[in-house]
C-alpha positions as CSV (number, residue, x, y, z in Angstrom):
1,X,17.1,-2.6,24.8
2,X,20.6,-2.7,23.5
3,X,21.9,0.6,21.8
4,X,24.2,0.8,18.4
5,X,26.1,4.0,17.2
6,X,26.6,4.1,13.6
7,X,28.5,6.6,12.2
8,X,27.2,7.0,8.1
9,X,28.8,9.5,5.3
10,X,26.6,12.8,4.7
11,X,25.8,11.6,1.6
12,X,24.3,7.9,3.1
13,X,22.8,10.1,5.2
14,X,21.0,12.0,2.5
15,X,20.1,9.0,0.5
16,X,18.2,7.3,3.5
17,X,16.4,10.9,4.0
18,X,15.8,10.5,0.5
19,X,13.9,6.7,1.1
20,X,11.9,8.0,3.9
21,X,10.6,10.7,2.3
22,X,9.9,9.0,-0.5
23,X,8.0,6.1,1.8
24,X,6.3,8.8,4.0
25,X,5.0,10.5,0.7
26,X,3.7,7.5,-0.7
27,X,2.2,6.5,2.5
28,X,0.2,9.5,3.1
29,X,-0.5,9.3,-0.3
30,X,-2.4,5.8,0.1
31,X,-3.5,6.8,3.5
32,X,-3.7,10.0,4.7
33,X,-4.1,9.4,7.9
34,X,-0.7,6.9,8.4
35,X,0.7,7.2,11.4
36,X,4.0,8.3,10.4
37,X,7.1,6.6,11.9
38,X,10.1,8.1,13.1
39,X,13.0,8.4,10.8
40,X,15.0,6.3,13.4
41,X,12.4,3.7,13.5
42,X,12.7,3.9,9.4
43,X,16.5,3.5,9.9
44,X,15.9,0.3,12.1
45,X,13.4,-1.4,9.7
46,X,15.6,-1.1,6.6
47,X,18.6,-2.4,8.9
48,X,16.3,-5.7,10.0
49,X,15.0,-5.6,6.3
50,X,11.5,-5.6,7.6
51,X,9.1,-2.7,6.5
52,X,6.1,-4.8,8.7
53,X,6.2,-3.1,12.0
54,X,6.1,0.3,10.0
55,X,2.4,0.0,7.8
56,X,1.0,-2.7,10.7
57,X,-1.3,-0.2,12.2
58,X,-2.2,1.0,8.4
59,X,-2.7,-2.4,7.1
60,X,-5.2,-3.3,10.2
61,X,-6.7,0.0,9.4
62,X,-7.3,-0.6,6.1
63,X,-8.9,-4.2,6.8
64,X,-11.4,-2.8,9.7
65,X,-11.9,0.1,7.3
66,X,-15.0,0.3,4.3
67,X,-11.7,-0.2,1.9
68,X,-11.4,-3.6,1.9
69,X,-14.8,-4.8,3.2
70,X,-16.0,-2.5,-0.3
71,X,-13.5,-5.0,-2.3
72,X,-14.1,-8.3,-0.5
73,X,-18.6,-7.8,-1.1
74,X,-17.9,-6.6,-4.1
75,X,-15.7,-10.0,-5.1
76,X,-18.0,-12.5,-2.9
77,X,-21.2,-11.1,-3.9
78,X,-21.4,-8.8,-6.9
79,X,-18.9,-9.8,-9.0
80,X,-21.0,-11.3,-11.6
81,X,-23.0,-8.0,-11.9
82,X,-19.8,-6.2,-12.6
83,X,-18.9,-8.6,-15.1
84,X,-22.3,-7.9,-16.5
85,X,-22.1,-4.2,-16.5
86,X,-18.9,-4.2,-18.1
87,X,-19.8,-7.0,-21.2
88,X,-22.6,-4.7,-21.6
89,X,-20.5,-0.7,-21.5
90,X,-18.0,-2.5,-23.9
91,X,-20.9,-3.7,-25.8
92,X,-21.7,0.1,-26.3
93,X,-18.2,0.7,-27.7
94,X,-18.2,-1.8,-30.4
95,X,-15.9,-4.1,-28.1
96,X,-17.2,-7.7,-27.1
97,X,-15.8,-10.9,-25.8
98,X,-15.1,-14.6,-27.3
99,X,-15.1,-17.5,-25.4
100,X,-13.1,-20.9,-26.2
101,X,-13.6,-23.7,-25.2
């Protein structure tokens, strides 16, 4: 692999510190067990303008994970029961729904 030197302001420098902070916080905030990337390998996404090879691993997580196979049973199965439970909590409140055709 091919190597580039770049020589940034210490303010440029900061700023990008800033971002991946900012992305790592977030990250581990969604997912606290991201693996977190290197602030080099941060650097080199944002030069590409691709963020992919960065939240792969969490993304594949995420889908082999109970998150989203919660959300997809819950959308392919038991939707209309959570439709149902909701018509009748908002029923409780004095709120309802109209339909038009």
């Amino acid at each position: 692999m091919g190597q580039i030197t770049l020589t940034l302001k210490d303010e440029t420098i900061a700023s990008l510190r800033k971002d991946f902070d900012a992305f790592l916080r977030v990250s581990l905030k969604l997912d606290p067990q991201f693996t977190t990337p290197s602030f080099e390998d941060f650097l080199r996404a944002k030069l590409l303008d691709n963020m992919v090879p960065l939240t792969e691993h969490a993304v594949q997580r995420m889908l082999q994970g109970g998150q989203y196979a919660w959300a997809k049973r819950t959308l392919d199965k038991e939707f209309p029961d959570v439709v149902a439970i909701l018509m009748r909590q908002a029923n409780e409140f004095c709120f309802g729904f109209a339909a038009r055709s």
